[in-house]
N, C-alpha and C positions, 0 to 999 in steps of 0.2 A: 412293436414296443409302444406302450400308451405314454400317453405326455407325463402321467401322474410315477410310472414308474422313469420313465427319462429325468425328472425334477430328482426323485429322492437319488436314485443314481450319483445326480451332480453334487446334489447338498453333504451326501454323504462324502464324497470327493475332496471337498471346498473345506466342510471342517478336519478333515485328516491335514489338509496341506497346510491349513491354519497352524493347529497343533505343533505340526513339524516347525512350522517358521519360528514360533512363538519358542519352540525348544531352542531352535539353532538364535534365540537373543534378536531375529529378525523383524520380529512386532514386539509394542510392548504391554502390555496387560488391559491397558483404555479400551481396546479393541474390542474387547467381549461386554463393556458400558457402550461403546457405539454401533453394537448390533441392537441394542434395544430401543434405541434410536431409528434402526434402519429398519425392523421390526415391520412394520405399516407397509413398506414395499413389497416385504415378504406376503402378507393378506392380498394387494394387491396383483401380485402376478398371479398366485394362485388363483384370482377369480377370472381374470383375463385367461387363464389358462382353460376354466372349466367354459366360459362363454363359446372357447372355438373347439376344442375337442369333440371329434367325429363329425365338424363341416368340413365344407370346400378349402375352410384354413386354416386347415388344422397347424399349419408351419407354423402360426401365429403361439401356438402353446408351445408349441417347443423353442420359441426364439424366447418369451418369457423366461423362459427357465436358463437359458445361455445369460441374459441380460441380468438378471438377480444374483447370478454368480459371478458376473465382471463388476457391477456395482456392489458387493460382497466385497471381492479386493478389493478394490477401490477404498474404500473407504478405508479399509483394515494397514492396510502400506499407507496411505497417505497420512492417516492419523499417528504413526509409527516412526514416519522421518524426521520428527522432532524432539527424539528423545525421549527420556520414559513415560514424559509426566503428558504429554501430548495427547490429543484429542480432534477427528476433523470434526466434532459436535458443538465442541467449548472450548471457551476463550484460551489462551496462552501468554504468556507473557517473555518475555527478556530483561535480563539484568545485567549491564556491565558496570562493576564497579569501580569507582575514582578511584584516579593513577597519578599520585604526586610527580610524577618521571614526562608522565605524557605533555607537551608544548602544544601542542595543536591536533583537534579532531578532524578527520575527512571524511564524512560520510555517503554511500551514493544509494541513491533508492530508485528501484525502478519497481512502476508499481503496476503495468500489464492491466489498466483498467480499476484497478482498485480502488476504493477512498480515503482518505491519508488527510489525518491531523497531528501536526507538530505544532506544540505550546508548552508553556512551563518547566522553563529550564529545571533542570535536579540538581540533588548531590549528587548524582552517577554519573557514569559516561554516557553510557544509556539505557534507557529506558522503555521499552516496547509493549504494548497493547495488542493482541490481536484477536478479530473479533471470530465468533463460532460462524460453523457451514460455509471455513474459506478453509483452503488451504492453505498452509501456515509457511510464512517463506524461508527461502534459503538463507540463510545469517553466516558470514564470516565477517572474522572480529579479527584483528592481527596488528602485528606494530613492525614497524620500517622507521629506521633511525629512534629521534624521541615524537615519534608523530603515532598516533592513532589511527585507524581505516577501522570503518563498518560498510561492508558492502549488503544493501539486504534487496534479495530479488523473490518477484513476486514468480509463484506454479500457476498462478493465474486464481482470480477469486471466485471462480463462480464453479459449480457443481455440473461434473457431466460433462466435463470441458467444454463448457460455455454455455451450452442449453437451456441452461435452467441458472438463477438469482436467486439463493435463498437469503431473507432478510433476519435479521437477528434482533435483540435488543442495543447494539450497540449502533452509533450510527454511522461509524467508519469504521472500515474493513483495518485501519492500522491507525494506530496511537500512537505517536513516540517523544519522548521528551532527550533532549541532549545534557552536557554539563551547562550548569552556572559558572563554570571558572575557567574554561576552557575554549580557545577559540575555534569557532565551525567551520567550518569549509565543505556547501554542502551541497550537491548536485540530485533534481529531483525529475524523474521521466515518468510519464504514464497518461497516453493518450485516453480521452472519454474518461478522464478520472476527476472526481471533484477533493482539489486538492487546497487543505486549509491550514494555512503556516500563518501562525502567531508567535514571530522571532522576537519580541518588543523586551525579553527577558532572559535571554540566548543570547550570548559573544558573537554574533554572526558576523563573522570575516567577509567572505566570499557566498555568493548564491548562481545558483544557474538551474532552470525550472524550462523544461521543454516539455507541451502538454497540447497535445492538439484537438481539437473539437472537446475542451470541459470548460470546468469552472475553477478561477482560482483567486484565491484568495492571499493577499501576502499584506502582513504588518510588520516594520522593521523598528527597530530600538535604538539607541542611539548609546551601545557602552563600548564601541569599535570607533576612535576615528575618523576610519575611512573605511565604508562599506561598498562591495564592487556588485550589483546587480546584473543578472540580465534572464529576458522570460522571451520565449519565444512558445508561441501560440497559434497555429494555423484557425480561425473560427473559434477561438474560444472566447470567455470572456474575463475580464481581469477587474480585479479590487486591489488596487495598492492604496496604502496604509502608512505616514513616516510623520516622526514625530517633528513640532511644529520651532521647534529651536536648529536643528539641522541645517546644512546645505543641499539642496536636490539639486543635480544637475539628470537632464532626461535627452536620451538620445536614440535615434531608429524609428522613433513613433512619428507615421503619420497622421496627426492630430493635430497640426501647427493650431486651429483657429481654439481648437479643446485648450491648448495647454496654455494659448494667450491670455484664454479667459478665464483662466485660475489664478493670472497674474504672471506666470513665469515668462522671462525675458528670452530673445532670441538670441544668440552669439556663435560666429561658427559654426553654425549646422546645430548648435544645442540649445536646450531650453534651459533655465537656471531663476532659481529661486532669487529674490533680492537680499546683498548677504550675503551672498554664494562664498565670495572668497575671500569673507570676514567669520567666520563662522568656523567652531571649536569642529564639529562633527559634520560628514559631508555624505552624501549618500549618491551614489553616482549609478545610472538605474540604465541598461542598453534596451531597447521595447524590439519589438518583432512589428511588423505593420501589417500584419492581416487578423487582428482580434476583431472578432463580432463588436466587443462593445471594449469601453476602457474608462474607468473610473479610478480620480487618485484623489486624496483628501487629507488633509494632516488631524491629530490629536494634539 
């Protein structure tokens, strides 16, 4: 059997099961926009195929053709598990809308590597971005008592299961915006992820951010009280952010001579802004002691 007849064999194979899937409601119609995308792979194997065809490896043209049919599916199911309007090419989005019922938001994000911007609180519950040539995550949305849960987990962002990083025009792999009226409570995981939260306009109740070997960035707002922090970061680096009328209290960080020399006082094992226990709004922040670098600054 030649490689050329072993290819059409499969192609012909691949679109019948397509067909059937697409009957049986199991893909959704984006699918056949995202093969003209994938298109280019297709020219590609087949030249790789004709390069080894009748050498010493020749295997080589037949694994091409096994390979253009697994990255076929691929794409075709992945861009499928979200629904009809989905696409693994282009962007998608999420919309939960405002729930006069709902008391408090709990959101958990884990983001398996990905890049992740949270800023500008909504009118909604939420709000998602997600950018093309990722796989688009898993979302459950659900309510327990008068509280709100978004749990969203990342299939991982990169193409090929991991191989390959395709870049897009956007510059983070997820967007998400929360309610304006609603308090967060918001748990954020994803080692080697550069993760950028600008909560300054966000009810942000509670935060907990475990992220190891990235970048992160975190600005806090002052429309909460009492706001409960804590970042734990093996090697990463940190930008914290809080606004300059506030209480800081900072604890876990080994930085004693850093945080002296921003002024903050020592008490009990904590660091504490001056003010601390006169002051309307308090921000009370737990640090991890192994960040590469650690930078904090008020607005």
């Amino acid at each position: 059997m030649t490689p050329a007849r072993f290819r059409w064999g499969l192609l012909l194979m691949l679109f019948g099961t397509l067909i059937l899937l697409r009957n049986f409601d199991c893909l959704n119609y984006n699918f056949w926009i995202d093969f003209l995308f994938y298109f280019p792979f297709f020219l590609i194997a087949v030249g790789i195929e004709k390069i080894f065809t009748g050498s010493r490896l020749q295997f080589i043209s037949y694994l091409t053709s096994v390979a253009l049919v697994c990255g076929a599916l691929y794409v075709a199911l992945e861009g499928s598990r979200d629904g009809s309007q989905a696409s693994f090419f282009s962007k998608s989005t999420f919309v939960q809308e405002a729930d006069s019922s709902v008391e408090n938001l709990r959101a958990v994000l884990r983001l398996d590597g990905g890049d992740l911007t949270v800023r500008d609180a909504t009118g909604n519950m939420v709000y998602g971005r997600f950018r093309e040539f990722t796989r688009k995550p898993d979302i459950r949305y659900y309510m327990e008592d008068h509280g709100a849960n978004i749990v969203l987990t990342s299939r991982s962002g990169r193409f090929l299961g991991g191989v390959v990083k395709i870049e897009g025009d956007e510059p983070d792999d997820w967007y998400l915006s929360f309610s304006k009226d609603v308090p967060l409570f918001l748990e954020c995981y994803g080692d080697h992820s550069d993760i950028h939260l600008n909560l300054s306009t966000t009810p942000l109740h509670k935060l907990r951010v475990e992220a190891d070997e990235g970048n992160i960035y975190l600005k806090l707002g002052d429309l909460i009280p009492e706001i409960d922090v804590s970042v734990v970061g093996d090697d990463s680096r940190l930008r914290l952010r809080v606004p300059s009328n506030a209480g800081l209290r900072i604890s876990g960080a080994d930085h004693a001579r850093y945080l002296t020399r921003l002024g903050l006082i020592e008490r009990n094992g904590y660091f504490i802004n001056e003010g601390f226990d006169t002051l309307r709004n308090r921000i009370l922040v737990d640090l991890d002691n192994r960040f590469r670098s650690l930078s904090i600054d008020s607005y």
